[in-house]
N, C-alpha and C positions, 0 to 999 in steps of 0.2 A: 169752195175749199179755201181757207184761209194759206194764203202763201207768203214768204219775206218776211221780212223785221216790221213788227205793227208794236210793240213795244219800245216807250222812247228812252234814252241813256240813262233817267233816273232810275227807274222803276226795274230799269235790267241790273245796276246797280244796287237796289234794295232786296233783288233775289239772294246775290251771293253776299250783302251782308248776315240774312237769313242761313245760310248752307254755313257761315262762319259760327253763326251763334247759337246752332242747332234749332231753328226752328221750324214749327210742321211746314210742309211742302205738298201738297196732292201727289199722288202717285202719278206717274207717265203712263201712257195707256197707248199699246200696240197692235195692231192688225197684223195677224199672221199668216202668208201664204206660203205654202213648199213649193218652191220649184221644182218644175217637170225637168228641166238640165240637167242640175248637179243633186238634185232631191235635197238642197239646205231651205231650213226656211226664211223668208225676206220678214221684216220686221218695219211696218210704217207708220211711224208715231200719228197718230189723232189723237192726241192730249195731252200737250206740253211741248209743242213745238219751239213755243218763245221762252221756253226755258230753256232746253238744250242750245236753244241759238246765242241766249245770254251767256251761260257757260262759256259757250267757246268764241265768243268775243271778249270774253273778259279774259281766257288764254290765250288769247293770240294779241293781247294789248292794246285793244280798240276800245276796249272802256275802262276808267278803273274802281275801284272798290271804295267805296266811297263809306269814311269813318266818323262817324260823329264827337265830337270832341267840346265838352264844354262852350257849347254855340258854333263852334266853328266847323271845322270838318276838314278834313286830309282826305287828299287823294292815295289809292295805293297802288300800282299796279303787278301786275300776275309775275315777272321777269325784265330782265334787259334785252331780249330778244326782236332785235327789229324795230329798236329804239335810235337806231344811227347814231349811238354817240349823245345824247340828247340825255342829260341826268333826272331823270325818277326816283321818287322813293317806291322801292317795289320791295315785294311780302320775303321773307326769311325763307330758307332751304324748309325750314323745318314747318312752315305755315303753306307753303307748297304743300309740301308732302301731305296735309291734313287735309287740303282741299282735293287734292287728287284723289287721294282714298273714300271721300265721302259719296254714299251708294244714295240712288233716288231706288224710291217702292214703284216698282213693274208689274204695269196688269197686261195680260197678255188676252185677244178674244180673236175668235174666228169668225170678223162682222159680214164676211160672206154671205153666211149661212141665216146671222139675225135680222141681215135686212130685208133677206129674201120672206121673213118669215117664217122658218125653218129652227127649232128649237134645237140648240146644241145638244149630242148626247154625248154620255159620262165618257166613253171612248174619244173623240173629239174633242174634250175639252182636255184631257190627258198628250194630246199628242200635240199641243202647243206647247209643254216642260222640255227643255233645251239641257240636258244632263248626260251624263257619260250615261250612264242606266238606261237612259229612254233611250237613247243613239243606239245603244247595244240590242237591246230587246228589238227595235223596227231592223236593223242591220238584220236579226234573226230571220225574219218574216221573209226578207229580200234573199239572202241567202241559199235559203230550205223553202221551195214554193211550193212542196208538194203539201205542207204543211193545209193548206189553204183546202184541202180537201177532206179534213177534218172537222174543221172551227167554221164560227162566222165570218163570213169577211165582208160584212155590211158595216159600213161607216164606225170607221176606225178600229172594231172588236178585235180585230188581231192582235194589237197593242196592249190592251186590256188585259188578255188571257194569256199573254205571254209574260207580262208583267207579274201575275199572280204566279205564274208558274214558277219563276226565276225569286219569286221570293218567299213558296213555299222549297225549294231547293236550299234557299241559304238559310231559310229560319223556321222550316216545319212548328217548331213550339209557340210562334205568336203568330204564325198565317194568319189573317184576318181578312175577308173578303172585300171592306165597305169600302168605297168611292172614297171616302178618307184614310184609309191606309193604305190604300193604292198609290193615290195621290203623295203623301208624307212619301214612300219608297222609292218614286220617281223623281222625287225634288231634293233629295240627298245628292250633293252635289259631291261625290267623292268620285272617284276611280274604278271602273270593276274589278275587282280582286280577281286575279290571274286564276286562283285554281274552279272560283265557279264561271269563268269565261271556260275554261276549257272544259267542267265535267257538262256546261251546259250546249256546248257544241257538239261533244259526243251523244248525248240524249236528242240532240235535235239530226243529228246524223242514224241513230238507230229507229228515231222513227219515221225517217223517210227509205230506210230498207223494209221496216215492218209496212208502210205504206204502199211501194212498188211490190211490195211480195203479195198482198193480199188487203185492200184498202176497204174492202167491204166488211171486213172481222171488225172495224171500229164501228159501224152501223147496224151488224147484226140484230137483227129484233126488237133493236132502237136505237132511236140516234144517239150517237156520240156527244153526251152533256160537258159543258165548258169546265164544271168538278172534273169530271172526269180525266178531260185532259189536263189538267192540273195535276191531279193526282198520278197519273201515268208517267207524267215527265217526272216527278218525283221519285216511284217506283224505279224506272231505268236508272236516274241516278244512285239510288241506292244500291242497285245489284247490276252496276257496270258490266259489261262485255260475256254475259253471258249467251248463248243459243238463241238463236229468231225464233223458233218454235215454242221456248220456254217464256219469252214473251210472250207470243200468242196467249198462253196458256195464260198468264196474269193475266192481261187483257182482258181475255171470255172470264175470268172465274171475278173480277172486279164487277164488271158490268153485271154479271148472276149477282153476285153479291149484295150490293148496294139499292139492287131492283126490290131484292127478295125482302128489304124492311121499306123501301120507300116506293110510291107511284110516281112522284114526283120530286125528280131530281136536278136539284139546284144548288146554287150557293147558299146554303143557312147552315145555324149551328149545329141541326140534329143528321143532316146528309154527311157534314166535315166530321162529325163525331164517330158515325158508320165507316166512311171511308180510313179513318186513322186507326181503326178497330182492325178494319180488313190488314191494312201495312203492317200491324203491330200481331198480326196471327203470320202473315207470310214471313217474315221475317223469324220469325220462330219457326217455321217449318224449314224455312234455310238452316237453321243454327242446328234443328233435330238432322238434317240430310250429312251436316257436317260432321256431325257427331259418330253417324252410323258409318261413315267410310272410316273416319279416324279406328273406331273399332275394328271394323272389317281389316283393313291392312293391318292392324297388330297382333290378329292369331291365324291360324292355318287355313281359315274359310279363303284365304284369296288367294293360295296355291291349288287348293282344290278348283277353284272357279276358274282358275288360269288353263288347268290340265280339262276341264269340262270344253272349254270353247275352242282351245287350240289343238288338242289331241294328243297331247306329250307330256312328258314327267317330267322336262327338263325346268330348274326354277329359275326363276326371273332374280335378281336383285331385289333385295326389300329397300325400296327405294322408291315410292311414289314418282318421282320428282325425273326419272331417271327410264322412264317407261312411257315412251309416247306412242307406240300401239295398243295401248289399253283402252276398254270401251270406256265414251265418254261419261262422268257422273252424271247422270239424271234418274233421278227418283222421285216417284211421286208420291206425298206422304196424305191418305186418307185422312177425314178426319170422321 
C-alpha cells in the first residue's frame, strides 16, 4: 500500500493549476465499509490519494500554485494563513471561493467483496449511495424489523425493495423497476419531503400490526413476491387508517389476483400492468362503497336500520359525523 507524499512539489503544483483551468482529473475511487458502531459508512480512498494530499497542501500553504507567465512563472499561494508576517502573493477571495467549490468525480466499490471473488449484487452496489433517501429507506429496515419476515434479506435486498416501494409511493405513474432507476432515485440528493416520510412510516407501521397479527396471510399458498410488497405498501398508502381485517382482505384478493393471470410473478411490465389493474378496480370499489353510504344516510333506509338493530323508534340526529355508536362501514362489493 502506497503511503505519504511520493509526489514531488512540481507535479502537486501542476494538479491545481489543472482543477484552475478545468482540466480532466480521473475520478477518486473509495472503498466502502459500514460500521458495526455507529452504522455510518467509512470511506478509504485507493485512487487518488496524492491528489487529495496536493489539495490540502496547497491549503494549508505548503506549496504554491505555480503560474506560467510568458517564460517565467509566479508563485501563488492559497491565503495568509500561517505565513507569520511573511508577504506572498496569494489568490483573491473570489479565486478561493472557485477552488473550494470545485467537486472531483467519486467512484465508490465494495472491494471487500471483489477481492474475495465474490461478485457485487445490484442490492450491494445500491447501499454504497450516501443520500437523505438511502439513509431513510435503511433507517426503515432498522426501525420496523419485523419487516424482515416478509422480504429477502440476503445481501442487501431489503434496501432494494424498500427503495422501490418508497418510489412507487411518491411516483406510481413512472414506477420503473430497473437497476437504473433505482439507482437515479437514490442518488437524488434532495431532502425527503415531510409528507412521504410520514405516509411512509404509517404503512411501515400498519404492516408490522398486519404482521404481529397474522404473518403467515403474506405466504399463503405462496410466497410473498418483492411486486408484491411493493404494491401492498402502496395500497396502505392510498387507503390510510382503515381496519386490519380490511387489509387482510386486500392482501388475499391481490395475491388471488395477480396469480389468477400470471405463474410467475415478478418485476416485468406485464405483472406491474396486472397489479395496477388490480389498485385501479379496488379503488373504484372504494368510491362505489362511498357512494352507497352517501345514499343510504340521505333517505329513510337508515332510520329503519337504526330501529332494526337497536329496538327503538327513537331517531338519531342526521348527522353521520355526530353518531359514534354506529356499525362500522364495511361493505364488500361483488364483482
Amino acid at each position: 500500500m502506497i503511503t505519504g507524499v511520493v509526489w514531488r512539489d512540481v507535479k502537486q503544483s501542476h494538479l491545481i493549476d489543472s482543477i484552475f483551468n478545468n482540466l480532466y482529473i480521473p475520478p477518486l475511487i473509495f472503498s466502502c465499509k459500514k460500521s458495526e458502531e455507529d452504522n455510518k459508512w467509512k470511506r478509504v480512498c485507493i485512487d487518488g490519494k496524492q491528489r487529495l494530499i496536493s489539495i490540502s497542501r496547497f491549503m494549508n500553504n505548503e506549496i504554491p500554485y505555480i503560474v506560467p507567465s510568458k517564460g517565467s512563472t509566479t508563485k501563488r499561494y492559497f491565503s495568509n494563513e500561517g505565513l507569520d508576517g511573511i508577504s506572498r502573493n496569494v489568490l483573491s477571495e473570489e479565486e478561493r471561493d472557485h477552488f473550494e467549490c470545485y467537486e472531483f468525480v467519486c467512484e465508490h466499490e465494495i472491494f471487500s467483496r471483489v477481492q474475495l471473488g465474490v461478485p457485487l449484487t445490484t442490492a450491494e452496489k445500491l447501499a454504497v449511495i450516501n443520500t437523505p433517501i438511502t439513509n431513510f429507506a435503511q433507517s426503515l429496515y432498522r426501525s420496523y424489523p419485523s419487516i424482515s419476515k416478509i422480504i429477502d434479506t440476503k445481501r442487501g435486498r431489503p434496501l432494494q425493495v424498500i427503495s422501490q416501494a418508497l418510489l412507487m409511493i411518491e411516483n406510481p405513474e413512472k414506477c420503473k423497476s430497473t437497476v437504473k432507476c433505482i439507482e437515479t432515485y437514490l442518488k437524488d440528493d434532495r431532502e425527503v419531503p415531510f409528507g412521504l416520510s410520514q405516509s411512509v412510516k404509517q404503512v411501515f407501521e400498519t404492516l408490522t400490526t398486519l404482521i404481529d397479527t397474522d404473518v403467515q396471510l403474506f405466504h399463503e399458498n405462496h410466497k410473498f413476491a418483492p411486486i408484491e410488497f411493493v404494491f401492498f405498501c402502496w395500497i396502505i398508502a392510498k387507503f390510510p387508517g382503515i381496519e386490519i381485517d380490511t387489509y387482510q382482505d386486500y392482501l388475499k384478493n391481490m395475491k388471488d389476483y395477480v396469480r389468477r393471470y400470471h405463474v410467475d410473478v415478478r418485476f416485468n411490465h406485464k405483472v406491474y400492468t396486472t397489479l395496477i389493474r388490480f389498485v385501479d378496480e379496488l379503488e373504484q370499489d372504494e368510491e362505489l362503497v362511498d357512494e352507497l353510504w352517501d345514499d343510504f344516510y340521505e333517505n329513510d333506509e337508515y332510520d329503519e336500520l337504526w330501529d332494526d338493530i337497536y329496538g327503538y323508534d327513537e331517531k338519531v340526529e342526521d348527522n353521520k359525523g355526530d353518531c359514534e355508536s354506529l356499525p362500522s362501514k364495511k361493505i364488500k362489493i361483488e364483482k
